[in-house]
C-alpha positions in Angstrom: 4.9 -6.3 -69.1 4.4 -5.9 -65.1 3.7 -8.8 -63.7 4.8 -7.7 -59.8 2.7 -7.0 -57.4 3.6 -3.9 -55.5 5.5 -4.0 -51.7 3.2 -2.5 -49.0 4.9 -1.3 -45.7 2.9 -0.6 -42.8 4.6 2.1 -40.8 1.5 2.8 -38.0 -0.4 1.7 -35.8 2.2 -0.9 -34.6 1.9 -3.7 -32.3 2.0 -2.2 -28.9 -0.9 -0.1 -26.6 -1.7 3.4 -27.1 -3.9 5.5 -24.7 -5.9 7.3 -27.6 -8.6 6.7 -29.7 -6.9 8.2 -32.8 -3.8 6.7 -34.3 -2.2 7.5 -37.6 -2.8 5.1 -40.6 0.6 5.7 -42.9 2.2 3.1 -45.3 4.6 3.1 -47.8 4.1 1.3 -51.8 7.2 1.4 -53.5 5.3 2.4 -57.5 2.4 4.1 -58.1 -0.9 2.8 -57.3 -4.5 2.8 -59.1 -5.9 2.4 -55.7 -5.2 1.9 -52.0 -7.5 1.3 -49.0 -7.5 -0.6 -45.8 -9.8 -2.7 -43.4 -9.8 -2.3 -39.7 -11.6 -5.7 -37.7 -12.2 -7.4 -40.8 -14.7 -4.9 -41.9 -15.2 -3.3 -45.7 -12.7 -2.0 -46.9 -12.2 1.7 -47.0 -10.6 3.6 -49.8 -8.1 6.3 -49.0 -5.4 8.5 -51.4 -2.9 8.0 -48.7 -1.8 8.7 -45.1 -4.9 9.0 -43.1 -6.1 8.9 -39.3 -7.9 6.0 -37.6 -10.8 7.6 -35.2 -13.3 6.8 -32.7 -11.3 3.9 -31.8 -12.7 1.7 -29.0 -10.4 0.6 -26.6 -10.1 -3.2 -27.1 -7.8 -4.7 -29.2 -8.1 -4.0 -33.4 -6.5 -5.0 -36.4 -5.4 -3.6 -39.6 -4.4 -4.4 -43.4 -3.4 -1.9 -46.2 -4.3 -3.1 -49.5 -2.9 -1.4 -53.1 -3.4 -2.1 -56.6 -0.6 -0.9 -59.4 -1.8 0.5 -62.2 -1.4 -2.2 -64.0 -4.0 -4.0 -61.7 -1.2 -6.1 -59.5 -2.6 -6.5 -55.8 -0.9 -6.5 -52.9 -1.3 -6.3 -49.3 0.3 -5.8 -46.0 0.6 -8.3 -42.7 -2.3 -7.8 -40.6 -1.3 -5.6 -37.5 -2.6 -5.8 -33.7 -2.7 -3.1 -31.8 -4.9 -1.8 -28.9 -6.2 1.2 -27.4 -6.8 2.0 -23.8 -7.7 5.2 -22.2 -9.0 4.0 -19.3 -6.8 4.9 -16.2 -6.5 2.4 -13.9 -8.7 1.9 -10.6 -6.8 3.0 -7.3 -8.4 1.3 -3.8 -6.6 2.7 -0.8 -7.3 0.5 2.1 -4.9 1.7 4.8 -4.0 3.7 6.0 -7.8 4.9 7.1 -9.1 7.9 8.5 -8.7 7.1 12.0 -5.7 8.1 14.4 -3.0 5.5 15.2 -0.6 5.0 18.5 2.3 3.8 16.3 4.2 5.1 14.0 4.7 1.9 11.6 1.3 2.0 9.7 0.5 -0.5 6.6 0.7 1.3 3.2 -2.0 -1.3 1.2 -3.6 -0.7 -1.6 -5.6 -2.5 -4.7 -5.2 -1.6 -8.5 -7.5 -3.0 -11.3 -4.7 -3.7 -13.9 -1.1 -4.4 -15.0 0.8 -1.0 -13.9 4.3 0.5 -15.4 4.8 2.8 -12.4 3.1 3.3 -9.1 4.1 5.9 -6.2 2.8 7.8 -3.2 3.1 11.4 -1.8 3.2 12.1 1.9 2.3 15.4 3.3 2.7 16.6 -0.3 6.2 15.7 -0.3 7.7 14.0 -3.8 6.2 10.9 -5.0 7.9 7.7 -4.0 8.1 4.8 -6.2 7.0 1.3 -5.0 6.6 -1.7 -6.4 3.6 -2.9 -3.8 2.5 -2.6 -0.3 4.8 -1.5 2.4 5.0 -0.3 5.9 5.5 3.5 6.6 7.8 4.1 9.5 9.5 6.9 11.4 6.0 9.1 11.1 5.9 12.0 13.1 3.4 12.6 15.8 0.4 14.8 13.9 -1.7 14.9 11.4 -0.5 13.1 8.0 -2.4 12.6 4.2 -1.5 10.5 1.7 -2.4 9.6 -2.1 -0.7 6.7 -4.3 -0.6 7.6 -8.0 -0.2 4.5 -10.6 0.3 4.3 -14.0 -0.7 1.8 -16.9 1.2 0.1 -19.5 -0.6 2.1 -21.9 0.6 5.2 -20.1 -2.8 5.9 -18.4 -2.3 7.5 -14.8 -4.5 7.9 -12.0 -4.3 8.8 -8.4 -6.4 8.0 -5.2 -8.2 9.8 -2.8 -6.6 11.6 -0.3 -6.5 9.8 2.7 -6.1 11.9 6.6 -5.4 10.1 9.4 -3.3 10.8 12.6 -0.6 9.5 14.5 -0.7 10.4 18.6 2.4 8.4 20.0 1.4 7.0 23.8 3.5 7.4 26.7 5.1 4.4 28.1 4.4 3.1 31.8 6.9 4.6 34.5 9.8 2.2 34.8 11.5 2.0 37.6 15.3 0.9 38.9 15.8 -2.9 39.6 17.6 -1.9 42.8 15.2 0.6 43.9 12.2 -1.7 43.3 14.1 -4.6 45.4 15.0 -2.0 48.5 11.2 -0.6 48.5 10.4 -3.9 48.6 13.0 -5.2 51.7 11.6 -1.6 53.5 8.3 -2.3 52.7 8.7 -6.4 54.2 10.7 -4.6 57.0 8.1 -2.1 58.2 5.0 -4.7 57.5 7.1 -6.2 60.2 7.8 -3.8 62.6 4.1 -2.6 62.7 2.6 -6.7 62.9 5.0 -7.3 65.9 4.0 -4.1 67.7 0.6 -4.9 67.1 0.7 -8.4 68.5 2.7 -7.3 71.6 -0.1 -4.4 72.1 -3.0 -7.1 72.0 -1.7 -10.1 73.1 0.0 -9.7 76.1 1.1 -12.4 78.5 -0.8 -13.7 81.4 1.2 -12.4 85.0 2.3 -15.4 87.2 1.0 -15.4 90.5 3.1 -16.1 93.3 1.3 -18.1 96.1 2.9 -16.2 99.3 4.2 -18.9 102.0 2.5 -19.7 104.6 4.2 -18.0 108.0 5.3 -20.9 110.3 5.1 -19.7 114.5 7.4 -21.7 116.6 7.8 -22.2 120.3 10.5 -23.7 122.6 8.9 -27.2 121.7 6.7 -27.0 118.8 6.6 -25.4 116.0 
């Protein structure tokens, strides 16, 4: 007499994301079986011997149950497993810096990505990628030319990278400064000759008026008048 249905073990897919469209079907019955199978979405189900290989896979999320039948006709069946495929890399906008030139060397690194990431990066002037967890500033940029590409990777281990951005960085000269003291004594020499030159100018043109002197009158005298 066997009345026990057999134990099915579903080893693959698991529960998790992969970034392929073919995933291994394998499973375990612990006696020997008339007949084994599966169903993927809730669809027929599909005879197999064994081990086999799920294909053409969409991505989206998918489910899965193994079904076997002893040989004595017991039935059993395994948990139904989610998984999902995704081999879609995700979408990379760049949106500064541009292709322009700049006259500082702190420029915005900002940037726009379509989905959930593991691991996102950039490479300046083809030096080693830098991981970041989101916009920054770059600083301390050399005067020149500079490119630039951010590289991201999905959860399901999907990675892309941007375009390669060129822009420029001309640093501008700052206005002359000058010495406190020096400006305050061109200023006193500048007041002090302003000066000078007014005062000689109003003593050329405006001179004053001569005081006449009325000469007095000559008095003649004699020995009894005068």
């Amino acid at each position: 007499m066997d009345t026990q249905s057999p134990t099915v073990t579903l080893l693959s897919p698991q529960n998790q994301i992969y970034n392929t469209t073919s995933i291994p079907l394998t499973f375990t019955v612990n006696e020997k079986t008339r007949w084994t199978g599966y169903s993927i979405d809730d669809r027929r189900n599909v005879t197999v011997l064994g081990n086999t290989t799920l294909t053409e896979l969409s991505d989206g999320t998918h489910s899965v149950v193994v079904y076997a039948r002893d040989v004595v006709g017991n039935a059993a069946s395994t948990v139904t497993i989610y998984f999902t495929t995704d081999t879609t890399p995700p979408s990379i906008l760049l949106l500064s810096p541009q292709n322009i030139t700049y006259d500082t060397s702190e420029i915005p690194l900002a940037f726009r990505i379509n989905e959930t990431t593991s691991w996102i990066g950039y490479s300046l002037d083809g030096q080693l990628n830098v991981t970041i967890t989101g916009n920054i500033t770059l600083t301390a940029l050399p005067t020149g030319s500079h490119n630039i590409i951010i590289y991201a990777r999905d959860i399901a281990g999907n990675t892309e990278a941007s375009e390669i951005t060129t822009f420029t960085f001309t640093e501008t000269q700052p206005p002359e400064s000058y010495p406190t003291a020096w400006v305050a004594a061109t200023a006193i020499a500048t007041i002090a000759v302003s000066g000078t030159a007014f005062l000689f100018y109003f003593k050329r043109n405006h001179k004053q008026p001569k005081t006449r002197t009325t000469p007095k009158a000559t008095i003649h005298c004699s020995k009894d008048k005068c």
